[in-house]
N, C-alpha and C positions, 0 to 999 in steps of 0.2 A: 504494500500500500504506500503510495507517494507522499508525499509530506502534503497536511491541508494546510490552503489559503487563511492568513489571520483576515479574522474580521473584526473592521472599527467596527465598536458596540456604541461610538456619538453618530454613528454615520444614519440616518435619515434615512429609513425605507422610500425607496422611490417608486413611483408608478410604474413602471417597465416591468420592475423587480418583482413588484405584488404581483404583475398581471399573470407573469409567467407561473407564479404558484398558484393563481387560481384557474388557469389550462392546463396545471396537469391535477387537479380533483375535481374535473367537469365531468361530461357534458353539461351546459346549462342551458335554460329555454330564453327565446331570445329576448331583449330588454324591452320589454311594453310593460305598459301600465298596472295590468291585470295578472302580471305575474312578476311581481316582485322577487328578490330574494331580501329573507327575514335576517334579523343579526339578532344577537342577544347581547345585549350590554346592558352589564352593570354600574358603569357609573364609573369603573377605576381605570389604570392606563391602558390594561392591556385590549378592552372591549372599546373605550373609545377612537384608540388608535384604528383598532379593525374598524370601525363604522368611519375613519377620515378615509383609511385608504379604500376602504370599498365605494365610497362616493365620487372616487376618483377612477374606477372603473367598472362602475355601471352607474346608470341616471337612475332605475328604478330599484331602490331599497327601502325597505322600512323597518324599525329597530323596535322592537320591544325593551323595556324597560320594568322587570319584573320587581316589586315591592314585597318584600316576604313578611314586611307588617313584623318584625320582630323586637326594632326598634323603636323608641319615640320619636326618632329623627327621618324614619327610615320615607317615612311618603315625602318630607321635605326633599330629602336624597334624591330623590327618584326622579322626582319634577324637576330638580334642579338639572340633574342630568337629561331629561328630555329637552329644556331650555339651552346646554350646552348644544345638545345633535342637533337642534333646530336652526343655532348661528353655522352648524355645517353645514345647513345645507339639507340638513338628515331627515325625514319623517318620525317620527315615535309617537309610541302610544305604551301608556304605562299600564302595567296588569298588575291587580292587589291580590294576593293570594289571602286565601280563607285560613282562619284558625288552621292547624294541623296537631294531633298528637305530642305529647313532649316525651324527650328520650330520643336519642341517636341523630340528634339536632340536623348535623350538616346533611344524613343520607335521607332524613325524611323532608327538607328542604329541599335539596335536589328534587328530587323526583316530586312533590309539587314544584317547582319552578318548569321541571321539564313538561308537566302533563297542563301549566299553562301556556308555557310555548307553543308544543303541537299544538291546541285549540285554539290558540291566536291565529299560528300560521295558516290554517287551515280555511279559514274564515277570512283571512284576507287573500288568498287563492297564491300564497307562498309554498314553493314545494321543499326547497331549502333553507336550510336555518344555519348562518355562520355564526362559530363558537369560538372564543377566542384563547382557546390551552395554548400554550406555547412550550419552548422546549423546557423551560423546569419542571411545568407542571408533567413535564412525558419521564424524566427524572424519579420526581418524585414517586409518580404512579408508580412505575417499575421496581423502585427502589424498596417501596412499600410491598409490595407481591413475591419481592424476591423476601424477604425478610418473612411472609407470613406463610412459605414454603411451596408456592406458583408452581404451578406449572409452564409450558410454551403456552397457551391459549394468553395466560396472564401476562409470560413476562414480554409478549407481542406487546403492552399497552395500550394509549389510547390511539385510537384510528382516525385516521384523517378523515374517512369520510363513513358512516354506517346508518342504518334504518332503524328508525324511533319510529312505532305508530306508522304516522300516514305522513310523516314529513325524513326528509333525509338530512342527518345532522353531518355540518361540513368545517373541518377543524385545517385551515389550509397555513396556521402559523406554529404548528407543531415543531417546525425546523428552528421558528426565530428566538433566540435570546431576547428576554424580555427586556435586556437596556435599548436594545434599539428601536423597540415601541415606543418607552418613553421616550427618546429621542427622536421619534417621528413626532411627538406630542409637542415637544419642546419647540422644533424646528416651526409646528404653526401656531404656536402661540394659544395652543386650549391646553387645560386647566382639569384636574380628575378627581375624584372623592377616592382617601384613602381606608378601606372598609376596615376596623379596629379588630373583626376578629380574624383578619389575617397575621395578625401578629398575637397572637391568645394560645399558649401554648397547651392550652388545653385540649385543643384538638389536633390530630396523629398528625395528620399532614403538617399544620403548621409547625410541629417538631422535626419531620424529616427535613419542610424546606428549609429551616434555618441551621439542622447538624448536617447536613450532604456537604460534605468538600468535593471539591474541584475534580480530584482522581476517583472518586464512588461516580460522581457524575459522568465521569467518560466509560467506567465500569458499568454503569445503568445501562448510556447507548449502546455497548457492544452487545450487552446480553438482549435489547430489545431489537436491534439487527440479526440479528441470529433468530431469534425466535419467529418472529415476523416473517421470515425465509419457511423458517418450516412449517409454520400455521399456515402459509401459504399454501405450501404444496400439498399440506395434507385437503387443507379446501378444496381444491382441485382434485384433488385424487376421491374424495368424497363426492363432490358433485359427477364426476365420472359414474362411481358404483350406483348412486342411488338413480340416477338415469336409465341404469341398467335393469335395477333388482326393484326398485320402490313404485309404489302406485299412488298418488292423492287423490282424493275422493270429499268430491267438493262440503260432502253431508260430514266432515271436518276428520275424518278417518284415514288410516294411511295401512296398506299392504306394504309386507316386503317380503321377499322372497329368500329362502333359508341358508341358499350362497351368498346373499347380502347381510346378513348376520355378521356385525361386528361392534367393537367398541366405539365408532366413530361414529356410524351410523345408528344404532339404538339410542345412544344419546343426544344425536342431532332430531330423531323425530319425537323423540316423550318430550322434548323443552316444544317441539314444531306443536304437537297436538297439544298439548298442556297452553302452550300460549305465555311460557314463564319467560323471564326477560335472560335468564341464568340456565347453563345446563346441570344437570343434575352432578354429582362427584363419579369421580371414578370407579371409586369400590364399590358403591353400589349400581352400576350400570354393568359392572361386570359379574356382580351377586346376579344379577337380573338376566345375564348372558347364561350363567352355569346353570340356575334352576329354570328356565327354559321357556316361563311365565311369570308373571306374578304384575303387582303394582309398584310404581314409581314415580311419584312428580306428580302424582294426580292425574297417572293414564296408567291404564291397562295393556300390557300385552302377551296376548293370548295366540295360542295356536289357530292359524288361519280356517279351517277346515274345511267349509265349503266353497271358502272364497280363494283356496287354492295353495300350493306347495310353502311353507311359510308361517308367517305372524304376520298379526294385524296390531293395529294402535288406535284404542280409545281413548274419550275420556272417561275418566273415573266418577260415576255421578257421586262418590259423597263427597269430592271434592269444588264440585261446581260453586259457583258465589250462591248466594240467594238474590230472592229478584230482587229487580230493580225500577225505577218510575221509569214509564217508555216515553216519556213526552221528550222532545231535544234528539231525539234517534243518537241514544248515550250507547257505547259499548259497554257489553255483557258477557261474562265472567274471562274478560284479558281475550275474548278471540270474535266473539258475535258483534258485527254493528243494525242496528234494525233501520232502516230506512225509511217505513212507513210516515209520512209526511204528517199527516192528521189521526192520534189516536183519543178514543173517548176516555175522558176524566177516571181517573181513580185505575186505570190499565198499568199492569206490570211486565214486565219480560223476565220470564224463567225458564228454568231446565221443564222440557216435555214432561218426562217423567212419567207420572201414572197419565199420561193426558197420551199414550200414543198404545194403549189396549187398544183401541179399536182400529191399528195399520196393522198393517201385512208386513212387517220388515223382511221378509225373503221375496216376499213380491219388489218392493223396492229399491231392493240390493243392497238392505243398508245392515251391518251387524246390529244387536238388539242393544247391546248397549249405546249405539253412537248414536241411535234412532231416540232413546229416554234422553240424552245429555245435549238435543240440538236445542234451540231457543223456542220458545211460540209466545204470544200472547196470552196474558191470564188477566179475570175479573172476577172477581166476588168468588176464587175457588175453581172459575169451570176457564176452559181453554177457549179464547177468540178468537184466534188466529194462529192458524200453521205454517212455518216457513217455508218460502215458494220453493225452495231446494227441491223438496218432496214434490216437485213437478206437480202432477193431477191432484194430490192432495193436498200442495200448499198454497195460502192466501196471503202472504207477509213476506213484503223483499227484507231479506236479512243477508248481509253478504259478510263472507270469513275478512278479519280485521285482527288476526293475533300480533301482526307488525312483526311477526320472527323468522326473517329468513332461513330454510335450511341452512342452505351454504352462498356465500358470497355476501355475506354481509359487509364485509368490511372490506370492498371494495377491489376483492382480486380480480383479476385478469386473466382468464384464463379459458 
């Protein structure tokens, strides 16, 4: 390996330089009005920086500004920094986040911040959402995973580009050191809110980022370039067998075939049918491999029998959510979205369940469990509607929405 180029860390991201990072984690739809790309910023250097340079390479963007309401200052913040993106130029609109649970602060934060983003973007007919990690936070991540005993899935870290839901999260500054953000910041003369509990050592991350020296940091990237290489291939080599051996089945159920029995594959479809954001561990996928059936992740898999040489993949009805209000066509247990445009007052969406005694599941071709664990409509107890899935039996567009790629999530090439 050649000796790398030093980089000024005062030197000023320049347009050219952005653009080039953001051509190689495209495709993008072309710049009109009605398709924006979303940004998520917070308000500090590294999110405001991405929303100057992205106004510098494309017209149409608009930036959410997510308030997690945790602070007393925190909605001042927020507006503030919507008033900053506005002297750029920028569009924003600020999202308050609802109460949430206490306990595990930063990951149950997260994940409302992210489940208001998709429905932001969503709603504003953005298919993208740039994220502003950059190379410490890619550090840290790894740093973090290697230390809690990671695997390659892990110590790959965070991905430039992957599938959230119904939007595609896009992290095109994972290469840059965060001095040269601020120093794009610097360079035009905007001004960023510095968030206090980034420095709070009470949270893990803020103690990796501030104990990482310089040599664990170039130890991070090696091990996340290696990894990366071979989470790669295995993607590939995955998406290969299951083209070969696997069958999906829109009624949310999955075939595979008894040559396609592996550790890669059984765990890529129980998280696929499950709808979980995580794949299940190893040892028990491989428990799951040697006694030949059973449950995992809240799916089922069972010997195929009529449906041919093989296992199939359900879901587990006791794991299903319970219903839900069907008004807003909300997503139902991590995989069902209901579409029905107008439904009467007081209607829920739940697991079929006792509501599908009077189908033919072998007429349908649907296994009896995947048939109890689809969505329908329920009132006062009794079934209102069956999802059109079930063809001549169904009255209710409900379309699969688990947002879990098999394979290729993260952006390989192959």
């Amino acid at each position: 390996m050649g000796v790398q180029p030093v980089i000024d860390l005062n030197n000023p991201i320049q347009a050219e330089e952005f653009s080039v990072w953001m051509d190689r984690v495209g495709p993008w739809l072309p710049d009109v009005p009605s398709a924006p790309v979303g940004l998520a910023v917070s308000g500090g250097a590294d999110s405001l920086a991405l929303a100057w340079l992205a106004r510098r390479w494309r017209t149409h963007i608009l930036a959410f500004v997510v308030d997690h309401a945790l602070r007393p200052n925190s909605a001042a913040e927020a507006h503030l920094t919507a008033d900053r993106l506005a002297r750029m130029g920028v569009e924003a609109r600020v999202l308050t986040l609802a109460p949430f649970p206490k306990g595990r602060l930063q990951e149950r934060a997260r994940d409302a911040r992210f489940d208001a983003l998709e429905r932001a973007c969503v709603s504003a007919g953005c298919l993208d959402l740039l994220v502003a990690h950059h190379l410490h936070d890619q550090d840290e991540t790894v740093s973090m995973r290697y230390g809690a005993g990671s695997g390659e899935a892990g110590l790959a870290g965070i991905a430039e580009t992957a599938i959230r839901g119904r939007i595609r999260i896009v992290r095109p500054l994972l290469a840059c050191h965060p001095e040269r953000l601020r120093a794009t910041l610097r360079a035009a003369g905007a001004n960023w809110v510095e968030d206090p509990s980034n420095q709070n050592r009470q949270f893990e991350r803020v103690r990796w980022r501030q104990d990482l020296t310089e040599s664990e940091r170039t130890q991070a990237r090696s091990w996340q370039r290696d990894a990366t290489r071979t989470r790669d291939a295995r993607d590939v080599a995955l998406a290969k067998l299951l083209a070969h051996a696997a069958v999906w089945h829109s009624a949310g159920w999955v075939f595979l075939r008894e040559d396609g029995i592996c550790e890669d594959s059984v765990s890529a479809l129980v998280r696929l049918v499950s709808g979980s954001r995580y794949r299940p561990s190893r040892e028990k996928v491989l428990s799951l491999i040697k006694q030949g059936q059973g449950s995992l992740g809240g799916v089922i898999m069972r010997i195929a029998g009529r449906f041919g040489d093989g296992v199939i993949f359900v879901r587990e009805m006791r794991s299903v959510e319970a219903s839900v209000c069907a008004v807003g066509q909300p997503l139902w247990d991590g995989r069902w979205r209901c579409l029905q445009a107008d439904v009467p007052e007081g209607t829920l969406i739940g697991a079929l369940g006792t509501g599908a005694q009077g189908l033919d599941a072998r007429r349908l071709g649907i296994p009896v469990e995947a048939l109890q664990a689809l969505p329908a409509l329920w009132r006062d107890g009794c079934v209102i509607g069956l999802p059109d899935l079930l063809e001549r039996a169904g009255t209710v567009p409900f379309v699969w929405a688990g947002g879990v790629p098999v394979t290729g999530e993260n952006g390989v090439n192959g």
